[in-house]
N, C-alpha and C positions, 0 to 999 in steps of 0.2 A: 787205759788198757791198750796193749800195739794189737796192732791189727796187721798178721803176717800176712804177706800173699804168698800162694796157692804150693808153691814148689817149698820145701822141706826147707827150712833156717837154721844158723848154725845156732842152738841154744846159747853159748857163751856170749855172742856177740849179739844176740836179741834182748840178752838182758843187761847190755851194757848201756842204756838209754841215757842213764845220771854221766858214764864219761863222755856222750856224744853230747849233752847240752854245755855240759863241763867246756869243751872244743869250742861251742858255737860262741858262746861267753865269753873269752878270750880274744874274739874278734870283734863280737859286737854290743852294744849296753843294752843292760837288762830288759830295758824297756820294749827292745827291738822284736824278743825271742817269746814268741808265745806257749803255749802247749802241743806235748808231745804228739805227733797227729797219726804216726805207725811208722811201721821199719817194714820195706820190701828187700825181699831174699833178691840177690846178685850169680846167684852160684857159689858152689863151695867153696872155700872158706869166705864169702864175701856177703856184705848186710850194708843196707843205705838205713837210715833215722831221720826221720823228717821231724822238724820242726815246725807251727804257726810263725811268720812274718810279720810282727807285728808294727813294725816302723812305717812312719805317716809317706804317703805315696807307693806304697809297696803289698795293697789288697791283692789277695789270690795266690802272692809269694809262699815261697818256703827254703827254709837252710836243710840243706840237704849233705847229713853226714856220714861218712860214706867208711866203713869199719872192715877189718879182713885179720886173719887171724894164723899166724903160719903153724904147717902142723907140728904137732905133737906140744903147740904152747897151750896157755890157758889164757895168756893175755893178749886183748884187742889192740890193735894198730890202726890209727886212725891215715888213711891212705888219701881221703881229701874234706874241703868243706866247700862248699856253696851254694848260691843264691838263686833258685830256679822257679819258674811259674809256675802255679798250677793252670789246673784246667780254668777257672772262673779269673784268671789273670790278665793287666791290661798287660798286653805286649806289641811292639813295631811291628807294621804287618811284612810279611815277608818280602825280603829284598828282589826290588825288579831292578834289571841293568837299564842303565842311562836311554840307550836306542831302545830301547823298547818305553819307558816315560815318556819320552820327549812325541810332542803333539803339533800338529801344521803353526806354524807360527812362533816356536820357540824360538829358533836360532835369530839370534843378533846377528848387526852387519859386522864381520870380521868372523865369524865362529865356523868351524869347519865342522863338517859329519864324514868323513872316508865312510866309503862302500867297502864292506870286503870282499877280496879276490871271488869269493866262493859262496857268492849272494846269487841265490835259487833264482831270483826276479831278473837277471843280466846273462846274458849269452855272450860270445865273441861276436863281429860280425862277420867277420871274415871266414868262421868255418860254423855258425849258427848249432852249439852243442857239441861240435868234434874239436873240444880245445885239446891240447897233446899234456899229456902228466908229467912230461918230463919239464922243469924250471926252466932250463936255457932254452929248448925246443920252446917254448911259449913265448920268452923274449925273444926271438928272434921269428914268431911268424905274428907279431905285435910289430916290431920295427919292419917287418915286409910291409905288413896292411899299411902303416904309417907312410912309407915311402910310395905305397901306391897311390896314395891319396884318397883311402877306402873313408878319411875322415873318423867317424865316431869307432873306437876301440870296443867296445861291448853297447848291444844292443838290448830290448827287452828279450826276457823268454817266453814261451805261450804262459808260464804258471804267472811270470810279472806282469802280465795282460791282464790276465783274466783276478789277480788279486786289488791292480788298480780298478779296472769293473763292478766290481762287487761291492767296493769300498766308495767309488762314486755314487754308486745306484744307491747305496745303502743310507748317502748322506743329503745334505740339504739340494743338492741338484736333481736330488732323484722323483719317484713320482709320490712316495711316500711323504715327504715334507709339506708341512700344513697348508703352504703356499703352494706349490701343487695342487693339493684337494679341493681348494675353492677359487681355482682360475677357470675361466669360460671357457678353455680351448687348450691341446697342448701346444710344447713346443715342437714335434713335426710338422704344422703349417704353420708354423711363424716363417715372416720374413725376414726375421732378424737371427733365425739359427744359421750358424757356421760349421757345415760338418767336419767334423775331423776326418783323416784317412785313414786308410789301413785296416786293420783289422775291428778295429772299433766305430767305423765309419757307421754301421746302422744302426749305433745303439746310442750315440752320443755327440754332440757337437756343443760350440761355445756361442754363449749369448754375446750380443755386437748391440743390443739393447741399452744406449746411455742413461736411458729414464729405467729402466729396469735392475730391482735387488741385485739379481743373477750377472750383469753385465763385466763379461768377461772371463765367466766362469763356465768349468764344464758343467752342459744339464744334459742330461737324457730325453730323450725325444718324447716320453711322456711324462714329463714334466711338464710344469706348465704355468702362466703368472698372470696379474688384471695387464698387463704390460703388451699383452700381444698383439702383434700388427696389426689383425680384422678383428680385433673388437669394434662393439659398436656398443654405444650407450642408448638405455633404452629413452623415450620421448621425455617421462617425468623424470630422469636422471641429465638430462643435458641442461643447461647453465642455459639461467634468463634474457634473452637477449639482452643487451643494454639500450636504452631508446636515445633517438637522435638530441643531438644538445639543442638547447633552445637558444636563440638569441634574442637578447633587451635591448631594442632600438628606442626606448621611450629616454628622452631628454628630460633635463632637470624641469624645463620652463613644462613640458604636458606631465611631467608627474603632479607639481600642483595643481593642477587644474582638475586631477582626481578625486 
């Protein structure tokens, strides 16, 4: 039985279901095309006819044929055919672009990532926010800075500060990481923390720790690891002394004699 949806179908073309399997058959072997599953109204003069998908790897599918009727005819015009999911359908999840996949550690030696011009997380340094919109005014207060010797072309912005922040705190340097939770001390009294500067100088510095996981890495100041400088090991945790060597002065001639 079709099963119309809700807005008014053109009669002619709802009951044209035998030429819409007719269409799908033509394209595809019998075996592929299941039963008739309903027809949803398109607008006037227009009707879709779904079919079950029955072809091996294609659960949830359906042929979806797609009928229109010009006025004043009585015959159906088939306007397309094809192969769409349903809702219970396996389908690729939707497409993410590249820079947004890509994870710390992807790029190989030789592969490039360009920034672009208009990345929220970079500022000019030279006018920190007041870049000028016009093309050649930007080249030309780029090749000033250059020539002054201002060094680095764009700098962070407060937003590329604080998204780096969030994103460190958030990850294995921060205080939340398991190694964190079960260290005796944080990393602001360690000896071994290196603060960074600038804006992020209270909240983060790099471990200088060679025997330490984190070594070399950004950690936040409450972070923390069994690695740090004033630990101390308790009494029954400290290694057995080793006892002095003994020396064997006994000669061959007084060992018989035992």
């Amino acid at each position: 039985m079709i099963a119309l949806a809700e807005s008014s179908p053109d009669a002619t073309l709802a009951a044209a279901s035998d030429l819409a399997r007719t269409v799908v058959l033509d394209l595809a072997d019998p075996g592929d095309v299941g039963q008739h599953l309903g027809a949803e109204s398109e607008g006037e003069p227009v009707l879709t006819h779904l079919f079950e998908c029955t072809r091996a790897g294609y659960v949830g599918w359906r042929w979806s044929v797609t009928l229109s009727r010009a006025e004043g005819s009585s015959e159906p015009t088939v306007n397309e055919v094809v192969l769409i999911p349903g809702a219970e359908a396996i389908v690729a999840p939707p497409w993410v672009p590249y820079k947004e996949r890509l994870q710390p550690g992807d790029l190989s030696p030789g592969d490039l990532l360009p920034v672009e011009d208009e990345d929220p997380r970079l500022v000019p340094t030279y006018s920190f926010g007041d870049d000028p919109l016009d093309a050649d005014a930007k080249a030309q207060v780029r090749q000033v800075a250059q020539d002054l010797g201002l060094g680095r072309v764009r700098t962070l912005s407060p937003e590329g500060i604080d998204m780096a922040a969030e994103r460190w705190y958030a990850g294995d340097g921060g205080p939340e990481a398991p190694l964190a939770k079960s260290a005796p001390e944080s990393c602001w009294s360690c000896g071994f923390l290196v603060r960074l500067s600038g804006h992020l100088a209270g909240t983060f510095g790099v471990c200088a720790n060679g025997n330490a996981n984190d070594d070399g890495r950004v950690v936040s100041v409450d972070h923390g690891c069994g690695a740090h400088s004033e630990v101390k090991l308790a009494r029954k945790q400290q290694p057995i002394p080793v006892p002095d060597h003994v020396f064997d002065t006994l000669t061959d001639d007084e060992l018989e004699t035992l």
